[in-house]
N, CA, C and O of each residue as an XYZ file, in Angstrom:
868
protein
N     -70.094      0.502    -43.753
C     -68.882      0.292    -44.543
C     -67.642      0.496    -43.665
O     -67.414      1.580    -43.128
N     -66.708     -0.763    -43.512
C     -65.212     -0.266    -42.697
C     -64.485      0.654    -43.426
O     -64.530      0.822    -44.645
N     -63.822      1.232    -42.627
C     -62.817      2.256    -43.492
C     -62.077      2.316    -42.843
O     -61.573      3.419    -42.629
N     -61.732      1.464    -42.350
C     -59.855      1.031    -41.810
C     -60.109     -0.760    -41.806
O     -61.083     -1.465    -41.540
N     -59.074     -0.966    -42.130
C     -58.592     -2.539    -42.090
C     -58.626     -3.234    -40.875
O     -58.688     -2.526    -39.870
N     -58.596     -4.712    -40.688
C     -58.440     -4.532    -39.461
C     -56.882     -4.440    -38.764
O     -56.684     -4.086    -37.602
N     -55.753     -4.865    -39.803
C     -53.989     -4.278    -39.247
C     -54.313     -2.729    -39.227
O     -53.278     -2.294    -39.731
N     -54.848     -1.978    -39.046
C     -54.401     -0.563    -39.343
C     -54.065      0.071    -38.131
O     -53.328      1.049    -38.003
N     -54.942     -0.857    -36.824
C     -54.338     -0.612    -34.977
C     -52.946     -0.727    -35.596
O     -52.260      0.283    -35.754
N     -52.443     -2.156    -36.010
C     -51.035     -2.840    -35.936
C     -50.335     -1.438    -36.579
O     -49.700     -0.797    -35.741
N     -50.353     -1.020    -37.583
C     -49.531     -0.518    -38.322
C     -49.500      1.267    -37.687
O     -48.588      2.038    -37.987
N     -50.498      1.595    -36.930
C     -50.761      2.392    -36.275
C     -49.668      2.564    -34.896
O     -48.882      3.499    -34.743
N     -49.807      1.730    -34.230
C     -48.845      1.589    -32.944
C     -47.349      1.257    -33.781
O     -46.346      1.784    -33.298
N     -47.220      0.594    -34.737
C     -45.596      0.573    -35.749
C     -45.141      1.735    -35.791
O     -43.987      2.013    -35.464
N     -45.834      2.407    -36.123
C     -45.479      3.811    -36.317
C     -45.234      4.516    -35.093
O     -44.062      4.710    -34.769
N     -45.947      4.831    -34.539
C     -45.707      5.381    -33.441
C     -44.731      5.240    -32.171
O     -44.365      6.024    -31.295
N     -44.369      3.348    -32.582
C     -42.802      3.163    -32.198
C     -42.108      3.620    -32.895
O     -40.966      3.541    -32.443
N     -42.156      4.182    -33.992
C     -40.671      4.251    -34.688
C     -40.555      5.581    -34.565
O     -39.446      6.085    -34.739
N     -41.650      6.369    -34.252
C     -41.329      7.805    -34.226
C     -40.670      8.352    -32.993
O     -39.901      9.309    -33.077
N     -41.083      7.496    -31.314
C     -40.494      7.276    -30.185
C     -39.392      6.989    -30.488
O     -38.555      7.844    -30.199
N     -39.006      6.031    -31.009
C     -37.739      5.452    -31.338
C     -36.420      6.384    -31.929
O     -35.355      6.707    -31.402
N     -36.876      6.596    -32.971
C     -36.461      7.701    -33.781
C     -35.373      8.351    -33.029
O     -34.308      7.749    -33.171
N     -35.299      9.540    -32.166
C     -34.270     10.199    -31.506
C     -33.463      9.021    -30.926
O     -32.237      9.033    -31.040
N     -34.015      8.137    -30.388
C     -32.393      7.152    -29.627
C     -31.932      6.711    -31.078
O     -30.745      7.030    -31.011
N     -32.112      6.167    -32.383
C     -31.151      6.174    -33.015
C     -31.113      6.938    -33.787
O     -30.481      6.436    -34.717
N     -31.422      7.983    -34.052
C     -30.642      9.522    -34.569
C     -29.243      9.584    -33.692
O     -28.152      9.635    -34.260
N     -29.390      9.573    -32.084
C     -28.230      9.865    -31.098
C     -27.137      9.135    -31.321
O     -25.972      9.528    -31.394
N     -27.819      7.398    -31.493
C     -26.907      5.939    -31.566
C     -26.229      5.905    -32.506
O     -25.093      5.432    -32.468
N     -26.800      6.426    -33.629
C     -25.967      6.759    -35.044
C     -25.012      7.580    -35.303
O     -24.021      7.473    -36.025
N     -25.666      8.993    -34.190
C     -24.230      9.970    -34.416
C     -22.628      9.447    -33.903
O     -21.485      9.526    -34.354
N     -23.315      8.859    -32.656
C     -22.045      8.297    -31.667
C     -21.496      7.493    -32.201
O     -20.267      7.460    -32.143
N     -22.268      6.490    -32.964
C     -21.116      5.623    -34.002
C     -20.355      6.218    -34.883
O     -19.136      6.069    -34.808
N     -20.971      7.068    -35.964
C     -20.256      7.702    -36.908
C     -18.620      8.286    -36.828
O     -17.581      8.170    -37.478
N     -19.374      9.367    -34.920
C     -17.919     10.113    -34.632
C     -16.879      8.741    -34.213
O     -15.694      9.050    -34.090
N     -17.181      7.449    -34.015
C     -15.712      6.568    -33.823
C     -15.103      6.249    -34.698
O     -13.954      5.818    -34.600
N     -15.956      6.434    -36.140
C     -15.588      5.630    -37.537
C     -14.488      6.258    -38.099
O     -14.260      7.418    -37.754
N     -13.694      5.659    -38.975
C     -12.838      6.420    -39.896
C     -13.040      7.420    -40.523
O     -12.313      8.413    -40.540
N     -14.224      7.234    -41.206
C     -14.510      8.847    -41.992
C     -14.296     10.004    -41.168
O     -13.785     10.931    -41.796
N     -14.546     10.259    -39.852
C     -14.932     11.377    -38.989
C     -13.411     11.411    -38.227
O     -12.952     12.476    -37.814
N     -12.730     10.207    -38.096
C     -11.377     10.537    -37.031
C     -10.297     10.867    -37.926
O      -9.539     11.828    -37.797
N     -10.276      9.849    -39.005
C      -9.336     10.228    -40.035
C      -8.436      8.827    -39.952
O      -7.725      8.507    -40.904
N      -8.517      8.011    -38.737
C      -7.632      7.026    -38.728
C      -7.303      6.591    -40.213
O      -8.062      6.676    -41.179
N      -5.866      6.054    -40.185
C      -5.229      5.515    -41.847
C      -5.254      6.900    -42.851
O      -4.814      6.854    -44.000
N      -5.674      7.797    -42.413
C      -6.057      8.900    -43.655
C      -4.419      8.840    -43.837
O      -3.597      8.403    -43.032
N      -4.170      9.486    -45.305
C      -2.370      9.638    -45.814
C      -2.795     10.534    -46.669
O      -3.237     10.015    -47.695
N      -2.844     11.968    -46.641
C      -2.680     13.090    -47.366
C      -1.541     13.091    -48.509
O      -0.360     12.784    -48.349
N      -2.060     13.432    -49.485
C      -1.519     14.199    -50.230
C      -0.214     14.544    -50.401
O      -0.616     15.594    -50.901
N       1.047     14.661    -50.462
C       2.500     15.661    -49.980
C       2.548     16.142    -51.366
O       1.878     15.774    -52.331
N       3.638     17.197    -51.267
C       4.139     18.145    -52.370
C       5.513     17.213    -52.898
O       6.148     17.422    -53.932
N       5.765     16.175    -51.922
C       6.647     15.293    -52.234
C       6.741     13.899    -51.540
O       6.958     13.891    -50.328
N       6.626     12.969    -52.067
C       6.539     11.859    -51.415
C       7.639     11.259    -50.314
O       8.420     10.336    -50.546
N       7.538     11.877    -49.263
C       8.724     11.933    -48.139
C       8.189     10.507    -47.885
O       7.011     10.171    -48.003
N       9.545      9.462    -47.403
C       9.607      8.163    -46.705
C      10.206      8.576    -45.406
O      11.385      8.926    -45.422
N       9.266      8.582    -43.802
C      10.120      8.312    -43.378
C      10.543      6.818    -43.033
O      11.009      6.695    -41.900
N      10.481      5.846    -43.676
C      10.891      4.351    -43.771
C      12.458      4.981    -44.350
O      13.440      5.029    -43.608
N      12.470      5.275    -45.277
C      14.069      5.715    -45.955
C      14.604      6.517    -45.043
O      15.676      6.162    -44.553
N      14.118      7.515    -44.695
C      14.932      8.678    -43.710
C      15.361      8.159    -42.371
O      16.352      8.422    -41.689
N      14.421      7.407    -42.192
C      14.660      7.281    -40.456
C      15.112      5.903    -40.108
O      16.047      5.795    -39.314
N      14.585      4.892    -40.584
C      14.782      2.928    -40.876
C      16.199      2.970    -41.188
O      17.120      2.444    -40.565
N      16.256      3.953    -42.663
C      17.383      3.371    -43.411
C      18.726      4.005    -43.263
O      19.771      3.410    -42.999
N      18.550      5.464    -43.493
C      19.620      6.264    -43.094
C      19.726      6.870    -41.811
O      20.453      7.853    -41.669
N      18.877      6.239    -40.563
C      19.282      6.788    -39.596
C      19.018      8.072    -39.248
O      19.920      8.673    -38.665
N      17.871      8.708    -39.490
C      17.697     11.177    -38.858
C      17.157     10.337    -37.536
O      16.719      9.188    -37.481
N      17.291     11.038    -36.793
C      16.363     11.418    -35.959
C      15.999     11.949    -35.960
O      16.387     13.038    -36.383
N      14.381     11.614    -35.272
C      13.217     12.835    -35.308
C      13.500     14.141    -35.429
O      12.925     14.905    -36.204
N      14.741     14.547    -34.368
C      14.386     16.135    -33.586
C      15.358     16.214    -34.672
O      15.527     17.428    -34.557
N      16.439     15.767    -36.016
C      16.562     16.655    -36.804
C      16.015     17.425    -37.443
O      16.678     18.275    -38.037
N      14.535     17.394    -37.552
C      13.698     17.843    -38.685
C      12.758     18.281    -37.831
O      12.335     19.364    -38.237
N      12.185     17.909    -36.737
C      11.625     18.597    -35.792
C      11.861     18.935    -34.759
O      11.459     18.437    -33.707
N      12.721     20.055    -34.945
C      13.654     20.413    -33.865
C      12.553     21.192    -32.856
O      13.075     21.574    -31.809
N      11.374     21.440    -32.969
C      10.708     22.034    -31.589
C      10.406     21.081    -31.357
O       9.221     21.333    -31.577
N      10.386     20.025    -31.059
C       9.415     18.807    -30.284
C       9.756     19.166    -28.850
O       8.933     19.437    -27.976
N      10.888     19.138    -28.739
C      11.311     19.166    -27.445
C      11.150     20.272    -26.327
O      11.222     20.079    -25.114
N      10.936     21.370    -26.924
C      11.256     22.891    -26.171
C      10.170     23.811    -26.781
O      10.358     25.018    -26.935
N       8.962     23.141    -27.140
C       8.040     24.172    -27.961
C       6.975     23.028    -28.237
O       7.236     21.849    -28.479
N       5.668     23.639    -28.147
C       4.022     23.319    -28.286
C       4.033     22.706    -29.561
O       3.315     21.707    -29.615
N       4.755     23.065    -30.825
C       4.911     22.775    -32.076
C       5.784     21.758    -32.424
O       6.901     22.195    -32.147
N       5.879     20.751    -32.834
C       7.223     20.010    -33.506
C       8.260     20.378    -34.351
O       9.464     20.127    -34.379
N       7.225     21.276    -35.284
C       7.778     21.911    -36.620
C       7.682     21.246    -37.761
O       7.448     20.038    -37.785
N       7.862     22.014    -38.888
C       8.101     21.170    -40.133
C      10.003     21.759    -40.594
O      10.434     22.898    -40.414
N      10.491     21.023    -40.962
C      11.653     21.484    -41.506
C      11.703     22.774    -42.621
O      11.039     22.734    -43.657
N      12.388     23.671    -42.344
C      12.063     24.442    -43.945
C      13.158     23.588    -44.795
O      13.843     22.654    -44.379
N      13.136     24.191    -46.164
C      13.641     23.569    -47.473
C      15.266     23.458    -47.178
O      15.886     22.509    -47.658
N      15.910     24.416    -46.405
C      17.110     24.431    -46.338
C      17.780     22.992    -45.836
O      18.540     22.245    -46.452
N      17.148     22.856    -44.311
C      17.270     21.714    -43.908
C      16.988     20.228    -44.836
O      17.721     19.297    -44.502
N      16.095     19.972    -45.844
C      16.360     19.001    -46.833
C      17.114     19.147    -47.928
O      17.064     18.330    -48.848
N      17.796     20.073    -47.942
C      18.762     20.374    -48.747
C      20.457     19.821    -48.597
O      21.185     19.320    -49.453
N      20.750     20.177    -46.991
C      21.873     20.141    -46.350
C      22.308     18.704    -46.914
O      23.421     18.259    -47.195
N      21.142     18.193    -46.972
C      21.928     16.668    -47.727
C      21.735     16.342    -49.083
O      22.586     15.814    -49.799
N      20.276     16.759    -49.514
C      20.173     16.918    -51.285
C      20.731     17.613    -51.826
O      20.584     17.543    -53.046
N      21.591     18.572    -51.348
C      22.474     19.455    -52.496
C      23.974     18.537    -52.776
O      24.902     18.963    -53.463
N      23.957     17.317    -52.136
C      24.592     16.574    -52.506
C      24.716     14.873    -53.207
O      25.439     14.155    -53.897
N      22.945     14.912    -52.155
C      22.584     13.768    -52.972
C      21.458     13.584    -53.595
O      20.500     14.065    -52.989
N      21.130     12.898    -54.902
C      19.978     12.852    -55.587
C      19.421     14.578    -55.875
O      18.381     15.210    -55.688
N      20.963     14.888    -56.504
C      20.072     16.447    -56.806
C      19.482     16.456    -57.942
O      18.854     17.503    -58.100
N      19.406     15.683    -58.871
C      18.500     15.933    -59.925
C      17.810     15.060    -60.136
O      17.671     14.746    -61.318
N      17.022     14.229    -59.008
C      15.453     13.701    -58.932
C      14.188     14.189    -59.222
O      13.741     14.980    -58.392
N      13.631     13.980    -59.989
C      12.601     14.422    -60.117
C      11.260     14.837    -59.286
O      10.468     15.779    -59.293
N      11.461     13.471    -58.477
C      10.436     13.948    -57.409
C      10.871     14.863    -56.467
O      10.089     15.209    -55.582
N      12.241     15.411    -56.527
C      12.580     16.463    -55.399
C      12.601     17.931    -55.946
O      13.007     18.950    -55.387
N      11.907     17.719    -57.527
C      11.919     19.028    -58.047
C      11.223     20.253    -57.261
O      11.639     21.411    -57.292
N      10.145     19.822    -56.586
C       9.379     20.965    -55.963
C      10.571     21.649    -54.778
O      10.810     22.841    -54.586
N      11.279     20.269    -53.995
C      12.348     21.082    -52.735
C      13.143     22.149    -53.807
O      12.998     23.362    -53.653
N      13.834     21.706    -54.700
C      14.407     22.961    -55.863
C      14.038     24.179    -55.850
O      14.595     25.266    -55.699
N      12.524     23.641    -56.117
C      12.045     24.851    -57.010
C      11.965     25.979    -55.144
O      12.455     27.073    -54.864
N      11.292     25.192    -54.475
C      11.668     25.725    -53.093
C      12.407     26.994    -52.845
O      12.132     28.186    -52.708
N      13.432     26.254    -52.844
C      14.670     26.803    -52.445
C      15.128     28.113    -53.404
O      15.586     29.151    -52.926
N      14.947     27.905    -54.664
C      15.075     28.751    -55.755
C      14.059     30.112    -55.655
O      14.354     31.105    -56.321
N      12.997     30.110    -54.897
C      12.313     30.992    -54.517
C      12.109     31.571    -53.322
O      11.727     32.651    -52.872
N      12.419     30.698    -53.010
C      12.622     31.784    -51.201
C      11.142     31.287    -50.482
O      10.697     31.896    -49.509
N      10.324     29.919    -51.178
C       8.999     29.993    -50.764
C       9.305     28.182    -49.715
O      10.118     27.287    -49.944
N       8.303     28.300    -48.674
C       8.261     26.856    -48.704
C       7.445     25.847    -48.893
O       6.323     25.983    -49.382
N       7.834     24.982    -48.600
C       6.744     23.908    -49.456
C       5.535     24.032    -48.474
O       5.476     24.482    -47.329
N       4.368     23.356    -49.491
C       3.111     23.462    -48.166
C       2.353     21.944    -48.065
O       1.449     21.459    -48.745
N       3.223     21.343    -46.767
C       3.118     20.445    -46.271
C       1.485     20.223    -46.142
O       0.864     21.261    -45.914
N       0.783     19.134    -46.245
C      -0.199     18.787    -45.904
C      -0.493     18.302    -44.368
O       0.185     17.314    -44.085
N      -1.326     18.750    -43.325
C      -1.469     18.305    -42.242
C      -1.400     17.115    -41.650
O      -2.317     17.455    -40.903
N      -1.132     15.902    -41.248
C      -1.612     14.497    -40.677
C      -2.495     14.344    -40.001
O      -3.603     13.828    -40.146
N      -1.722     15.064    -38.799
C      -2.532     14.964    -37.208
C      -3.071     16.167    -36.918
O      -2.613     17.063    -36.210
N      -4.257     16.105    -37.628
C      -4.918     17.597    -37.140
C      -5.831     17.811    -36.059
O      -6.852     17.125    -36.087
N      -5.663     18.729    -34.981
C      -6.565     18.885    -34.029
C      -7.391     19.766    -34.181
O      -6.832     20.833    -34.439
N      -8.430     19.835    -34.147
C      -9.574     21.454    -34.213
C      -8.836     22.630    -33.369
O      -8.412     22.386    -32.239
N      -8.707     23.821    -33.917
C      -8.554     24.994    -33.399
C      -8.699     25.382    -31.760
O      -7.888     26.063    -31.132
N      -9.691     24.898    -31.334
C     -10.347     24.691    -29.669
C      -9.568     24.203    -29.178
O      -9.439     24.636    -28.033
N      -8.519     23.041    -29.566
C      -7.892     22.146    -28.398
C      -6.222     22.934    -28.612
O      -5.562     23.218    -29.611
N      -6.045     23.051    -27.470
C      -4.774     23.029    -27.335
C      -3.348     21.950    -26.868
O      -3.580     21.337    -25.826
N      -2.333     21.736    -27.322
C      -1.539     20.765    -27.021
C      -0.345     21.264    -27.353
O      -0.139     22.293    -27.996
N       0.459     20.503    -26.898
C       1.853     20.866    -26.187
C       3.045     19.817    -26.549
O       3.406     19.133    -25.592
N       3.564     19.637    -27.515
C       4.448     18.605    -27.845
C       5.070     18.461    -26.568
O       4.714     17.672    -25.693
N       6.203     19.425    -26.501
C       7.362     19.667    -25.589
C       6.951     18.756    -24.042
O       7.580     17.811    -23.568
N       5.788     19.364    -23.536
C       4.845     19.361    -22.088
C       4.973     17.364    -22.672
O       5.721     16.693    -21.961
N       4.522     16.880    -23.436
C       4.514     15.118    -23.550
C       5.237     14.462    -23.826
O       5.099     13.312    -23.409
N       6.389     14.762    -24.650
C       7.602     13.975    -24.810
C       8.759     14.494    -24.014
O       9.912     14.196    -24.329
N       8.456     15.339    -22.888
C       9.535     15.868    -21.678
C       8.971     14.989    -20.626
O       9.469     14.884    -19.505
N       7.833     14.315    -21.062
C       7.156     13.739    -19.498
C       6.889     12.080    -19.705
O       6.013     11.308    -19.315
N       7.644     11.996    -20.212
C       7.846     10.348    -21.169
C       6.450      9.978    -21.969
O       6.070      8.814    -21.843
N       5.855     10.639    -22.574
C       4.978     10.186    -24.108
C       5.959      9.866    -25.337
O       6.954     10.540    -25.601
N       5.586      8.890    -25.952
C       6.923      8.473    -26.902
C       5.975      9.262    -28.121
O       4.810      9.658    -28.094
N       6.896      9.295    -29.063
C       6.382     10.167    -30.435
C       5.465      9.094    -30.788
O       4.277      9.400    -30.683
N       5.769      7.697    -31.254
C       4.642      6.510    -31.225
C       3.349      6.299    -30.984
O       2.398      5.860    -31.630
N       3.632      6.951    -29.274
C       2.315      6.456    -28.655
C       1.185      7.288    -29.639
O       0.046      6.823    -29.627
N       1.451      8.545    -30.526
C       0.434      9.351    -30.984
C       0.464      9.139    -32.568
O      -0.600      8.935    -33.152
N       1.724      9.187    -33.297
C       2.141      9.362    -34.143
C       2.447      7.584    -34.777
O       2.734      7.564    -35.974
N       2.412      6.500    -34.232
C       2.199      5.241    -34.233
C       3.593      4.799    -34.961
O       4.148      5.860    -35.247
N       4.388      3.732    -35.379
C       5.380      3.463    -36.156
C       5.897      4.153    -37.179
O       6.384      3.476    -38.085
N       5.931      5.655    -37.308
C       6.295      6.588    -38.055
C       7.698      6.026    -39.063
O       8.012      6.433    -40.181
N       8.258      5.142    -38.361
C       9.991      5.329    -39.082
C       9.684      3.574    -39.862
O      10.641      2.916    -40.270
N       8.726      3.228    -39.921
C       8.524      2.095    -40.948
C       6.911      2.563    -41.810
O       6.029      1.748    -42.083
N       6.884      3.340    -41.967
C       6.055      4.234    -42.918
C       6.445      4.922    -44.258
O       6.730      6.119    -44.287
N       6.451      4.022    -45.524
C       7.088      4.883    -46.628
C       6.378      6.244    -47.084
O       6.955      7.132    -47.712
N       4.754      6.281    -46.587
C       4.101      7.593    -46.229
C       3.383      8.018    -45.294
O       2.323      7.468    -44.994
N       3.739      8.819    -44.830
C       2.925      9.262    -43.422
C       1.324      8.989    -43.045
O       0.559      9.733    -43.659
N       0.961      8.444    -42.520
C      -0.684      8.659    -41.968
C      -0.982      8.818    -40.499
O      -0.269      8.744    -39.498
N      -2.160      9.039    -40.674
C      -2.827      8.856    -39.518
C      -3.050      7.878    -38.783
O      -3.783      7.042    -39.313
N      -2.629      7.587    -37.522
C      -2.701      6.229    -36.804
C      -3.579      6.449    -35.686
O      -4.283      5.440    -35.634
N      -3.885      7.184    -34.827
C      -4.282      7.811    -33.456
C      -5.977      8.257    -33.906
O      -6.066      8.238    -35.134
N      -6.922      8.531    -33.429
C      -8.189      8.538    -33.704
C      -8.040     10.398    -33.038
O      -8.601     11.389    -33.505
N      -7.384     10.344    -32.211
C      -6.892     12.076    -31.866
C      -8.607     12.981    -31.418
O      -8.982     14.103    -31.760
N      -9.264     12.010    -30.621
C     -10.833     12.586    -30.076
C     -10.626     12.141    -28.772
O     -10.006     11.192    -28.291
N     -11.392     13.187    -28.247
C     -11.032     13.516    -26.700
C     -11.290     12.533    -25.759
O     -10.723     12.560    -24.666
N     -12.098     11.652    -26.065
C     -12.172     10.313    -25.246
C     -10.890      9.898    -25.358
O     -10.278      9.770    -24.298
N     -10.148      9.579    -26.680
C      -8.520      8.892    -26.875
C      -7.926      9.825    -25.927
O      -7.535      9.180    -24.954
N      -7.649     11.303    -25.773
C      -6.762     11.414    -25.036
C      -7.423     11.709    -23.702
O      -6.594     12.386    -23.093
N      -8.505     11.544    -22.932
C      -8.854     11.172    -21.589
C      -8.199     10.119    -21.366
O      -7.104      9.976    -20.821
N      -9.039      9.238    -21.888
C      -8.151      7.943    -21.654
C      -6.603      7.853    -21.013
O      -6.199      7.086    -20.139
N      -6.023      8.680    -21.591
C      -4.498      8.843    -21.418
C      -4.925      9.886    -19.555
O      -5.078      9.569    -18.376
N      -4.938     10.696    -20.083
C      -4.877     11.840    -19.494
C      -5.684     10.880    -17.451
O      -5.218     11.219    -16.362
N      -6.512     10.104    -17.565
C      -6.576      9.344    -16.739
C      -6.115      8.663    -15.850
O      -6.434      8.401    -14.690
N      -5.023      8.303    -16.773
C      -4.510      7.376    -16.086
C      -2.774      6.629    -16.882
O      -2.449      5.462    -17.103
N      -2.102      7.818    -17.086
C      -0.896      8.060    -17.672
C      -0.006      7.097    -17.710
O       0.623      6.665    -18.676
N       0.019      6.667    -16.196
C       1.145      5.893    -15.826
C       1.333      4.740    -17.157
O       2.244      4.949    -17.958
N       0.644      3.822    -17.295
C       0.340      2.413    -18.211
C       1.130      3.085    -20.028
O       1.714      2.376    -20.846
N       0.927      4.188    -20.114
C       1.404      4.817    -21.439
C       2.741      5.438    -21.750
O       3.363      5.528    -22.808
N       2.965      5.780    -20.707
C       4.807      6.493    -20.661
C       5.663      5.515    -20.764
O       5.422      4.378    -20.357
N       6.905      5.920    -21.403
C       8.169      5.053    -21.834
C       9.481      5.715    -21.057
O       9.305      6.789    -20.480
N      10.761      5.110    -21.032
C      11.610      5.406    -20.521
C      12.219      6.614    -21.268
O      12.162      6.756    -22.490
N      12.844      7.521    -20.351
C      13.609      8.478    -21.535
C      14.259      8.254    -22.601
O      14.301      9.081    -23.512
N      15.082      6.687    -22.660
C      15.494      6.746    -24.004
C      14.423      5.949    -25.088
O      14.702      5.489    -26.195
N      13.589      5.949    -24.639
C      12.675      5.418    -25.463
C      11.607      6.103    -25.987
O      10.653      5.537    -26.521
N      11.735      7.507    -25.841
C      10.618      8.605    -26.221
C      10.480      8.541    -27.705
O       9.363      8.359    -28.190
N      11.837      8.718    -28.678
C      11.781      9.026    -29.742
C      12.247      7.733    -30.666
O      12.758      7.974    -31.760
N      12.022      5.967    -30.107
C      12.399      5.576    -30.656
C      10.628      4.975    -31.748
O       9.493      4.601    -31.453
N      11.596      5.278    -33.292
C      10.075      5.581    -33.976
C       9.658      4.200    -34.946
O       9.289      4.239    -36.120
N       9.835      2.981    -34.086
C       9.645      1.969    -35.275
C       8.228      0.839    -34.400
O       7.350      0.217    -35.000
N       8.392      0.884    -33.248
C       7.119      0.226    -32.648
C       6.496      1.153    -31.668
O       7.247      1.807    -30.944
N       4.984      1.306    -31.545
C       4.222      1.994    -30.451
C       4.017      1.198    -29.107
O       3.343      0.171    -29.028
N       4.918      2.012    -27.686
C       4.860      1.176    -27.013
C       3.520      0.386    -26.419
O       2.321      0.573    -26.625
N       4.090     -0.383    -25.761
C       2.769     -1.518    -24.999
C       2.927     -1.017    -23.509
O       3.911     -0.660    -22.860
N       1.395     -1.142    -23.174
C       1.060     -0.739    -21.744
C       2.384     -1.175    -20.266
O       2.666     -2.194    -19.636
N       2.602     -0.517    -20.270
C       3.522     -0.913    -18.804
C       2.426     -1.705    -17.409
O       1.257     -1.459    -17.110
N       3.049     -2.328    -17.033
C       2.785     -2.736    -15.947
C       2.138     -1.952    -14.605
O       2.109     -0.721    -14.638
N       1.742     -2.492    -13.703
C       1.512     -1.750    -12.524
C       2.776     -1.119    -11.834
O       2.825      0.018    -11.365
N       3.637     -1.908    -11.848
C       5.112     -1.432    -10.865
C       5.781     -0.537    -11.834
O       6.263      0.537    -11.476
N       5.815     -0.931    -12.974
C       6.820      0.069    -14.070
C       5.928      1.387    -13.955
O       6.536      2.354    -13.496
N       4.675      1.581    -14.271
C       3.760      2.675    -14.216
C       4.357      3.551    -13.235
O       5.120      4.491    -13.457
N       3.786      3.004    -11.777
C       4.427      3.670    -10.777
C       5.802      4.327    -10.709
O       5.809      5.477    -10.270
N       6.882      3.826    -11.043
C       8.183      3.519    -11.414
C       8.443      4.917    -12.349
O       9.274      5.760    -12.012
N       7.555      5.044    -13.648
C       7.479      6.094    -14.601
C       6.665      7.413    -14.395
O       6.680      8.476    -15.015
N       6.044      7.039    -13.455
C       5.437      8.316    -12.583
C       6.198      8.924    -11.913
O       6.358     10.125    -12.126
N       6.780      8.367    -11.062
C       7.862      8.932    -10.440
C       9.009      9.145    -10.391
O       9.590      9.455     -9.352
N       9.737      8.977    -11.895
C      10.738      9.527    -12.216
C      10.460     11.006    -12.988
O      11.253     11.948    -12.958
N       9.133     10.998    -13.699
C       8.948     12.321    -14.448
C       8.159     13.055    -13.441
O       7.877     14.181    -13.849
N       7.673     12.773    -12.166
C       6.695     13.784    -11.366
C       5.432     13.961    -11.760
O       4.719     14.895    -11.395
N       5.037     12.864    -12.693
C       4.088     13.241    -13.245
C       2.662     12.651    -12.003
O       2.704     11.646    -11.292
N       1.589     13.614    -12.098
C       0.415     12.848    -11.177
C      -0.997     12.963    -11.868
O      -1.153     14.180    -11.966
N      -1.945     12.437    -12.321
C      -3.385     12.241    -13.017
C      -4.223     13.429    -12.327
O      -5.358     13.782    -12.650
N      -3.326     14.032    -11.189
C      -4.157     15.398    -10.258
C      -4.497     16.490    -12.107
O      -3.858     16.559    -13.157
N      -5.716     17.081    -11.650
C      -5.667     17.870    -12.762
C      -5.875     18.102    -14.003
O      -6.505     19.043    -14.487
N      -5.055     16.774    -14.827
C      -4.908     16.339    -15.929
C      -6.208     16.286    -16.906
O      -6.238     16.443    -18.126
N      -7.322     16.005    -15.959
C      -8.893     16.096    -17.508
C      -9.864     17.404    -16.602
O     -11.094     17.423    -16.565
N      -8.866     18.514    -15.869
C      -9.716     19.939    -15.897
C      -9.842     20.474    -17.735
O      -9.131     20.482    -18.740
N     -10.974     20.796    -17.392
C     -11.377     21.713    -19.226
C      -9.886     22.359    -19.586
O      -9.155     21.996    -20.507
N      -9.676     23.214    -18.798
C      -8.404     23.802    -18.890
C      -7.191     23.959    -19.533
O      -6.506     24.767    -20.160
N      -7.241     22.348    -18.919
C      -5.575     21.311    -19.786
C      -5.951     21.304    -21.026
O      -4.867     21.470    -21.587
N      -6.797     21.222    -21.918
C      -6.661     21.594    -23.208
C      -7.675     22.511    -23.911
O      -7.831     22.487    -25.132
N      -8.148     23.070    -23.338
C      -9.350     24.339    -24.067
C      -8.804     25.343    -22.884
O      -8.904     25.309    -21.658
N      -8.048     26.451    -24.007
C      -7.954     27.493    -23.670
C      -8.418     28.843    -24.574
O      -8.274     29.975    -24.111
């Protein structure tokens, strides 16, 4: 009497590829996942305690950045504005909007609002506003068309391959000084001669730049 079929070799060796198999796409799968949206956050748009435009703030009426984030420049942090600072102009205009009830209520308590994160980095990495937009990184290159955004998101994938990449080979990514903070297009790769050109006006050199160091401290 048989007591195996005669596919049961076939289905025998099937198997036994797929179990070989198995770990390369367990691996192939993870590595895709971490590029995908779900895992980087790209497009993500949190939540706010108030629906801030900067399309209105910045497009229309003209702030600049470093009004509201006055550490960008001189500090690891950008900042968030406290309530006072959106006040200096809502206590004169649109003071009884509704959607600005929470800055009110703010202010009326001595508490501040609690901004939702965008660009969040894991705890492990360290970064340095000041150290990239003193060395011609435009707010853009990370933060993407911020000032034609009626709500903030995520544009930048912000995983360490994205900023190797940079950190590689800098030159192609830096903008002119007056072009650090301009927040309506993300610049385009510079040239070979401009690169050079932007290297050596900020001193900047790729020496160094992807030691563990530079950002895990």
């Amino acid at each position: 009497m048989q007591i195996f079929r005669p596919r049961s070799n076939t289905v025998a060796r099937s198997l036994l590829v797929c179990v070989a198999a198995l770990p390369a796409v367990v691996i192939a799968s993870g590595a895709v996942l971490m590029r995908t949206q779900y895992i980087t956050g790209v497009g993500r748009t949190p939540v706010q305690p108030v629906p801030f435009s900067h399309q209105h703030h910045v497009a229309e009426t003209g702030i600049d950045c470093r009004y509201c984030h006055t550490g960008v420049e001189t500090s690891a942090v950008a900042g968030i504005p406290p309530t006072e600072t959106c006040m200096t102009c809502h206590s004169q205009l649109w003071t009884d909007a509704e959607m600005l009830a929470p800055v009110r209520e703010s202010l009326a308590a001595g508490r501040r609002l609690h901004w939702q994160r965008v660009n969040a980095l894991a705890d492990y990495v360290y970064f340095d506003h000041s150290v990239h937009v003193m060395n011609g990184v435009a707010c853009a290159s990370c933060h993407g068309a911020v000032g034609s955004m009626p709500l903030i998101r995520q544009t930048a994938p912000l995983t360490m391959e994205w900023c190797l990449a940079c950190h590689r080979d800098p030159g192609p990514h830096l903008v002119s000084p007056d072009a650090r903070f301009t927040p309506f297009d993300e610049p385009s790769r510079n040239s070979s001669s401009q690169a050079r050109a932007l290297l050596a006006l900020y001193g900047v050199t790729s020496a160094g730049l992807t030691d563990c160091s530079v950002c895990h401290r």
